[in-house]
C-alpha positions as CSV (number, residue, x, y, z in Angstrom):
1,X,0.9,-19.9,103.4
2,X,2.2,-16.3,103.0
3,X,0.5,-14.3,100.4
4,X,2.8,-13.5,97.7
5,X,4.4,-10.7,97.4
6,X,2.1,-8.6,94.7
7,X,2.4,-4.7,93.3
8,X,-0.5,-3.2,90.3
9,X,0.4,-1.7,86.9
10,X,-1.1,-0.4,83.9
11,X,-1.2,-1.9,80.5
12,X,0.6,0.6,78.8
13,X,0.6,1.6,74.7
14,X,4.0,0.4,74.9
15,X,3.1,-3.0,76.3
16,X,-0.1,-3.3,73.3
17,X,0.4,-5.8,70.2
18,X,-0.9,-6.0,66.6
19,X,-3.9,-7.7,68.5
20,X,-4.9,-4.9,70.7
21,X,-3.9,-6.9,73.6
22,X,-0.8,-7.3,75.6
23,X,2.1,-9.1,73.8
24,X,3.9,-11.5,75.5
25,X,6.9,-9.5,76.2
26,X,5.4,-7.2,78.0
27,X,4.3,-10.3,80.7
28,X,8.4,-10.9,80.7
29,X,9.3,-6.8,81.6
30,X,6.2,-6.4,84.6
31,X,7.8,-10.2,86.1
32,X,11.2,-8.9,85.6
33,X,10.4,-5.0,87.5
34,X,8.6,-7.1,90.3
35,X,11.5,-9.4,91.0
36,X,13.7,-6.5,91.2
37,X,11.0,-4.6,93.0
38,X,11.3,-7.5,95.2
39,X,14.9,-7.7,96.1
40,X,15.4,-3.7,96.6
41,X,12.9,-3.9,99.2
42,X,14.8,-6.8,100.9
43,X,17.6,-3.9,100.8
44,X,19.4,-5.5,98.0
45,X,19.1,-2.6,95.3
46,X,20.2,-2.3,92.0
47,X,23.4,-0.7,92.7
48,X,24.3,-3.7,94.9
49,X,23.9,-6.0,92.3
50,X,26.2,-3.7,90.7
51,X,29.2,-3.8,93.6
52,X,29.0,-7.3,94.3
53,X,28.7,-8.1,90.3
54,X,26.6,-10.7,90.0
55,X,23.3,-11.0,88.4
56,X,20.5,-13.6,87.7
57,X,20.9,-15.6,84.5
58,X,17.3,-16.8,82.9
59,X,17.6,-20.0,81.1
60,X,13.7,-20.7,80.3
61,X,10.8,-18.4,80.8
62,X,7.3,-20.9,80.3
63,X,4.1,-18.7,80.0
64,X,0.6,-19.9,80.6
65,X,-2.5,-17.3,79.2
66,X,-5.6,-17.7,80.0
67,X,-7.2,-14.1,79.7
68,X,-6.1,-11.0,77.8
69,X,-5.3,-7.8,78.7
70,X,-6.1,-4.6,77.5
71,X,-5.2,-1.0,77.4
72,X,-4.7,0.9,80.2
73,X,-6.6,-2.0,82.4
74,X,-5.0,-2.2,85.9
75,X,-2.8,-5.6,86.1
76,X,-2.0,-7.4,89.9
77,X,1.2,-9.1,89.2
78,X,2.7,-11.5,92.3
79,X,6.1,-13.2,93.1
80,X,6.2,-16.6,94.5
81,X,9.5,-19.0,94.9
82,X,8.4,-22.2,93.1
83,X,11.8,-23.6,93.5
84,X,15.5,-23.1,95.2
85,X,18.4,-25.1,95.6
86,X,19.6,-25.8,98.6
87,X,22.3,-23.3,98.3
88,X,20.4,-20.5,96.7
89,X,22.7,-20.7,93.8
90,X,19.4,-22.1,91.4
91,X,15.7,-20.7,91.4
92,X,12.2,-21.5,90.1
93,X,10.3,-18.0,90.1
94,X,6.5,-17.9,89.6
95,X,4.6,-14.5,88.6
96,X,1.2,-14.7,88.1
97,X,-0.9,-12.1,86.4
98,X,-4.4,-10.9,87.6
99,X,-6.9,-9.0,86.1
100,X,-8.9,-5.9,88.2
101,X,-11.6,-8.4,89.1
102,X,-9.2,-11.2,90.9
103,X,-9.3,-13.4,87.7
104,X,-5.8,-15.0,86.7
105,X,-5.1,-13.9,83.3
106,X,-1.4,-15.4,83.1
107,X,1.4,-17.3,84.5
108,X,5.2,-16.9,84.1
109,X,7.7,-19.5,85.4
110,X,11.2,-18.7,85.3
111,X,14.2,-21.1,86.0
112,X,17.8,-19.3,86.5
113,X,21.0,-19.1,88.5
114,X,22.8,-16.2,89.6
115,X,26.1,-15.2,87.3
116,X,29.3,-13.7,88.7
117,X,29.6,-11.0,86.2
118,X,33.5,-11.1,86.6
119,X,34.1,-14.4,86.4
120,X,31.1,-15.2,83.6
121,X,30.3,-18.3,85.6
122,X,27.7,-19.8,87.7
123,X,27.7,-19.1,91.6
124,X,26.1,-19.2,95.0
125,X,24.3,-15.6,95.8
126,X,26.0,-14.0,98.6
127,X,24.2,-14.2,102.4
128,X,22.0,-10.9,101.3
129,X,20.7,-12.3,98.2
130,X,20.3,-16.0,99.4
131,X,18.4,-14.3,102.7
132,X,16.1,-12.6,100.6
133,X,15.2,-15.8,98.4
134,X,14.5,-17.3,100.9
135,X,12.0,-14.9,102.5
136,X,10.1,-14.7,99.4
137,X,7.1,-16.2,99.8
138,X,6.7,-19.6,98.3
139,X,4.1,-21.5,96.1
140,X,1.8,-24.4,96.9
141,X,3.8,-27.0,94.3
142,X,7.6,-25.5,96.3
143,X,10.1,-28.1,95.6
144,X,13.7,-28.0,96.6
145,X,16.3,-28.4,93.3
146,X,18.6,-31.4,93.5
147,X,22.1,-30.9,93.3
148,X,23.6,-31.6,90.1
């Protein structure tokens, strides 16, 4: 298996709750920078997203916490594919959040589809964006989504 693809951040004040800790939201914005970390260095940048308009769509977001983060304590956060249609057109992304010592702290599973911003319907990625889907790395439960 390939080893997911992974980039560190800080907890930032920004990211802090009432708690002290990191609020949940925060685990939403680091998946989201990574997946679009992700596809600009498959060479599919935010400005092609933009030409071709089309976008992904998120329809549920699950999250699993099992430690907390702090202030300013470095955070490993990976991308795996859990899931993909056959066409590309649906996903199952996994992000999983580690603390400095190798610990898993959290894990986000998002379902979506990718939108034609024109049109403001569901659609099959272009050849670009399916290719780079499929090179992401994949996790140990990968399944394949059934056509509806």
């Amino acid at each position: 298996m390939t080893a997911a693809f992974s980039r560190q951040f800080i907890a930032r004040w920004a990211d802090m709750d009432f708690n002290g800790h990191m609020a949940n939201t925060a685990y939403f914005n680091f998946a989201a920078d990574l997946r679009f970390t992700f596809f600009q260095d498959c060479g599919f940048p935010a400005s092609e997203f933009t030409r071709l308009q089309i976008g992904p769509v998120v329809f549920r977001d699950e999250v699993d916490y099992y430690r907390e983060f702090r202030l300013l304590e470095p955070i490993t956060v990976t991308l795996q594919l859990e899931a993909l249609s056959d066409d590309g057109s649906r996903f199952k992304l996994r992000n999983e959040f580690f603390k400095d010592s190798g610990e898993l702290a959290a894990r986000v599973i998002s379902t979506g589809a990718w939108l034609d911003l024109t049109a403001r319907k569901l659609t099959v990625p272009p050849a670009g964006l399916a290719s780079a889907l499929q090179q992401l790395p994949r996790s140990e439960s990968f399944s394949v989504i059934a056509k509806k």
